[in-house]
C-alpha positions in Angstrom: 47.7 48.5 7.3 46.7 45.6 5.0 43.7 43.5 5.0 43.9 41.2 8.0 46.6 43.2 10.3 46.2 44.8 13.6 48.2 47.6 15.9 48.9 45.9 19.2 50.1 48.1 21.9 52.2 46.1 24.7 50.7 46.2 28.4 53.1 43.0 29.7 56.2 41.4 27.8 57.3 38.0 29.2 61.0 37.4 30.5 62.0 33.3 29.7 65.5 31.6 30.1 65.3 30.3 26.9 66.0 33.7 25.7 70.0 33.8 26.9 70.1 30.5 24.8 69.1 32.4 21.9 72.3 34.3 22.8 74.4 31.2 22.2 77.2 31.1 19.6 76.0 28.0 18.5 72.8 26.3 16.8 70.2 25.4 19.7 66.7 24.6 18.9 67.0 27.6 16.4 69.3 29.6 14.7 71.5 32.0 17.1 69.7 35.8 17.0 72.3 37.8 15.2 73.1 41.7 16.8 70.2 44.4 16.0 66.9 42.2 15.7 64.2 42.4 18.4 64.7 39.9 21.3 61.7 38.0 20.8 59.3 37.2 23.3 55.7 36.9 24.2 53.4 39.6 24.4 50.0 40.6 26.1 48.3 43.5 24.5 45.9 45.9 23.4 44.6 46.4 19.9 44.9 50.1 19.0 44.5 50.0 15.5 42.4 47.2 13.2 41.7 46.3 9.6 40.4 42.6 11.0 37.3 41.5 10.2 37.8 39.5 13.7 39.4 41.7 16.1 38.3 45.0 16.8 40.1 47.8 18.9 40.0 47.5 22.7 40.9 43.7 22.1 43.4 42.0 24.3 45.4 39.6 22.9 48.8 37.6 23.1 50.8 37.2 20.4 54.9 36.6 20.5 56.2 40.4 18.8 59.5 40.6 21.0 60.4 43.3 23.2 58.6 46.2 21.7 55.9 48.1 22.8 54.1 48.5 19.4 53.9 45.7 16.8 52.3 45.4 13.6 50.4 41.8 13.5 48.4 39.5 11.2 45.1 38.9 12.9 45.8 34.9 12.6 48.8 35.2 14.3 47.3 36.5 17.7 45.5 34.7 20.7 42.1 36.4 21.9 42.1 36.8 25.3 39.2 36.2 27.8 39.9 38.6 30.6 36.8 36.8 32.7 39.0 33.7 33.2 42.1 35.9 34.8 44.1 39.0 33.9 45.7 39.5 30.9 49.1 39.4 32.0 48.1 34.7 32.8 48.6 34.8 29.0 52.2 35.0 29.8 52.2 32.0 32.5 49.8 30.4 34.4 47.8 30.2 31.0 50.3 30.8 28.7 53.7 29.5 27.1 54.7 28.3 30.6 51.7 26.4 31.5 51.9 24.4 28.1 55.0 22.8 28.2 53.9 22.1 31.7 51.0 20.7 31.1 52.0 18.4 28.0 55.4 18.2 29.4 53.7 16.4 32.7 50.5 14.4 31.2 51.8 13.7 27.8 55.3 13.2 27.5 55.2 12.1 31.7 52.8 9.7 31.3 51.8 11.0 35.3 49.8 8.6 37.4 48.1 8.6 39.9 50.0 7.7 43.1 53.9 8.1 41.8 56.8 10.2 43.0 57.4 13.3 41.0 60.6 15.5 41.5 60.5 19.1 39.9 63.4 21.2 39.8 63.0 25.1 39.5 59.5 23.8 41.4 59.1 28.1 42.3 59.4 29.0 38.8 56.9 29.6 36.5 56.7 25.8 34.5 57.6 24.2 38.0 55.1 25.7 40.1 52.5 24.8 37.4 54.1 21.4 37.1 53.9 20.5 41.1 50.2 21.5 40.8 49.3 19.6 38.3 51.4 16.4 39.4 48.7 17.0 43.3 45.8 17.4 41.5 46.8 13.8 39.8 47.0 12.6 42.9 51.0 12.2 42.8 53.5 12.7 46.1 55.5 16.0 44.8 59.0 17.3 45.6 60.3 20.8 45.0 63.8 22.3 44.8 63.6 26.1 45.1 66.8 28.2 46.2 65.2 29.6 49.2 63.1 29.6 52.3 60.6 32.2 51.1 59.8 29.9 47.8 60.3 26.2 49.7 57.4 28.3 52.1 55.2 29.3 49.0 55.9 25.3 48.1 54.5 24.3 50.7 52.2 26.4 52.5 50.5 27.8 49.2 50.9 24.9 46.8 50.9 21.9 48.8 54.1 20.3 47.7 54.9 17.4 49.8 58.3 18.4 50.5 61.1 20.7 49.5 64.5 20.9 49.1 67.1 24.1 49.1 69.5 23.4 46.2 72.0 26.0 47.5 72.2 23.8 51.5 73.1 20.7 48.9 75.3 22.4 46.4 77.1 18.7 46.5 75.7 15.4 44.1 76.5 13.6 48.1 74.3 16.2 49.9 71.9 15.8 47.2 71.4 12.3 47.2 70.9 12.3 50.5 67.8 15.1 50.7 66.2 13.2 48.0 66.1 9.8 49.4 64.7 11.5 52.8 62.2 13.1 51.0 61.5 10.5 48.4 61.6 7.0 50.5 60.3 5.1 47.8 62.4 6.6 44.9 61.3 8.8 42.0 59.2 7.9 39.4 58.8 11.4 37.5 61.8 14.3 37.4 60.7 17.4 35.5 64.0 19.0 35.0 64.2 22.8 34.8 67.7 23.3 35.9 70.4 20.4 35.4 73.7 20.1 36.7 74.0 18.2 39.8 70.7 18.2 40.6 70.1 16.1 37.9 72.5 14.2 38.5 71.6 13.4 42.3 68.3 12.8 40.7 69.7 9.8 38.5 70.7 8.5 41.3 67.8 7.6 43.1 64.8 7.5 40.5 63.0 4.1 40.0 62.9 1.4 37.4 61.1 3.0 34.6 61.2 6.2 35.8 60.9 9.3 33.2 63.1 12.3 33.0 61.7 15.2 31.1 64.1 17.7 30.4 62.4 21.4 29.9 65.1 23.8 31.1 69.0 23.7 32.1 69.4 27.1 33.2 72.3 26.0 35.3 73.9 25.7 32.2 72.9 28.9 30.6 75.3 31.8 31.2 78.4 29.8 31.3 78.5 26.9 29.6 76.5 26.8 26.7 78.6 26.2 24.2 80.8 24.3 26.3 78.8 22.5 28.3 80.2 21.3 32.0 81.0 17.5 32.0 79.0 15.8 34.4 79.5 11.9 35.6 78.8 9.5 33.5 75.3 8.3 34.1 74.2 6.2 31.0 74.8 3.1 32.6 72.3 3.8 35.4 69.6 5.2 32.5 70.4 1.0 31.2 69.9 -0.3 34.8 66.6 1.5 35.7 65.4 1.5 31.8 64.7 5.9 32.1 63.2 7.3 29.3 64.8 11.1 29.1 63.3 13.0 26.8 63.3 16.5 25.8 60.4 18.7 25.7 59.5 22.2 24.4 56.6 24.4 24.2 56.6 24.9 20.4 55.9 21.2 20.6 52.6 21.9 21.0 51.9 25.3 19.8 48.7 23.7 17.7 47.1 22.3 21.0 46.6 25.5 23.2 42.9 25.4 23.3 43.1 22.0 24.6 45.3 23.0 27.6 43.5 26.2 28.1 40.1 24.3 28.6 41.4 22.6 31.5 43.5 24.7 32.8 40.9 27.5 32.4 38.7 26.1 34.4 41.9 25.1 37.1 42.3 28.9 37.4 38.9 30.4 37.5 37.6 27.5 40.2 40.9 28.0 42.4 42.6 24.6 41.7 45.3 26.2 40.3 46.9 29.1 41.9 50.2 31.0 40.6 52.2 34.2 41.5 53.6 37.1 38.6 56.8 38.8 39.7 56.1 42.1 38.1 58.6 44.6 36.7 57.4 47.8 36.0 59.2 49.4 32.7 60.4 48.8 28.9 63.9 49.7 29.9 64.3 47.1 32.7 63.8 44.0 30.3 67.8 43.3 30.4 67.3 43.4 34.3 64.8 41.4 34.5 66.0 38.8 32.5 69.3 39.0 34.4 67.5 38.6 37.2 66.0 34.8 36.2 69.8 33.6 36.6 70.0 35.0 40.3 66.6 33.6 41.8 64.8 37.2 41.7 61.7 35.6 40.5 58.7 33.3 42.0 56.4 32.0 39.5 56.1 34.1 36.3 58.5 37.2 35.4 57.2 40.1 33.5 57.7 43.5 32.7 54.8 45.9 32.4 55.2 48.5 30.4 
């Protein structure tokens, strides 16, 4: 090994829809992954091998190698982890790449206050559930849409969302519309969207003057029409009516700030505030499953495969 390189051996590997967009024939937020490289993901291992001058073996850190159980690493391209905050395997979610877009996605780009109306879709998932937490613990009314009665239940009973909806009893932009202005009788000031389609386009719909849309996922879109997206109505003229900011939001947006989320939401974890679920795989060869598995609901809260 050279100066500065370590020998991590994986323990969890993370599962993420933005991975079938890397699958896309055309240009996304990156370059399509050609056939034969490493599907590339994040990581949570152990150091087995060290020429740091920082990290020593018996380390556990997170670093984004792919789907492979051994990698070869520069020591500054790894995350230390603190295993007295939570497990190892948070690095992947709750205080991970999930959390962040979250958390900026939410605070920052949201502009959250106190007292509003905020509508997450994908609320079970790992960036929604961490989303409706943090919209309660800013004092905000929150709605979830989950595709089932066992996460609208986790929702509620677990995370204190306000109210839920079932996407798949309003599969219509009508039936929709009408769930959300019964659960949201003074309109929506905040829509975190993981999922698009007509969800998001109920949402539009009934949202307030001013209200923001922060657009972190579309996995409706995903596995069908990603390079030919689905034609939705024609909602631009509402955006001019109600003056919406939309904006789009990633987590490599703030790659450089993760000590700053981590130092809240560190403390949100170890205290309690902030609770989260891992739906835990066990085995390198179901990866493909797993990630299959995202697109059918299999998951609540953070998917992972330990290996």
């Amino acid at each position: 090994m050279k100066k500065g390189e370590i020998v991590v051996k994986a323990k969890y590997i993370s599962v993420d829809p933005y991975m079938r967009i890397q699958q896309s024939a055309l240009n996304s937020w990156e370059v399509p992954h050609p056939l034969g490289v490493v599907q590339g993901s994040g990581m949570a291992g152990e150091i087995i091998a060290s020429n740091s001058d920082t990290l020593k073996i018996g380390d556990w850190v997170n670093c984004y190698t792919g789907w492979q159980q051994y990698a070869i690493v520069k020591d500054t391209e790894v995350r230390l982890l603190d295993t007295k905050i939570a497990t190892v395997s948070t690095s992947l979610g709750i205080l991970g790449m999930p959390a962040r877009v979250a958390y900026f996605g939410i605070i920052e780009a949201g502009k959250i206050k106190t007292g509003e109306t905020v509508v997450v879709s994908g609320a079970a998932g790992a960036v929604g559930s961490t989303v409706v937490q943090i919209a309660k613990l800013k004092g905000c009314r929150v709605i979830g849409i989950a595709g089932s009665q066992e996460k609208m239940n986790f929702l509620e009973q677990e995370l204190d969302v306000d109210a839920t909806i079932n996407y798949k009893e309003n599969k219509t932009q009508e039936s929709m519309v009408k769930a959300l202005k019964t659960a949201c009788p003074e309109g929506v000031d905040i829509y975190y969207d993981n999922v698009g389609g007509v969800i998001t386009d109920a949402v539009i719909d009934v949202v307030n003057v001013g209200a923001r849309i922060l657009v972190c996922g579309q996995i409706s879109q995903y596995n069908h029409a990603l390079d030919k997206p689905e034609m939705g109505p024609r909602f631009l003229h509402k955006v001019l009516y109600k003056r919406i900011t939309i904006q789009g939001i990633l987590a490599r947006d703030y790659n450089d700030r993760m000590p700053e989320m981590i130092s809240e939401m560190g403390s949100w974890v170890k205290d309690g505030k902030i609770k989260y679920k891992e739906t835990i795989i066990q085995g390198f060869e179901k990866l493909p499953k797993a990630l299959s598995g995202l697109f059918d609901g299999e998951n609540t809260g953070k998917m992972i495969v330990k290996v």
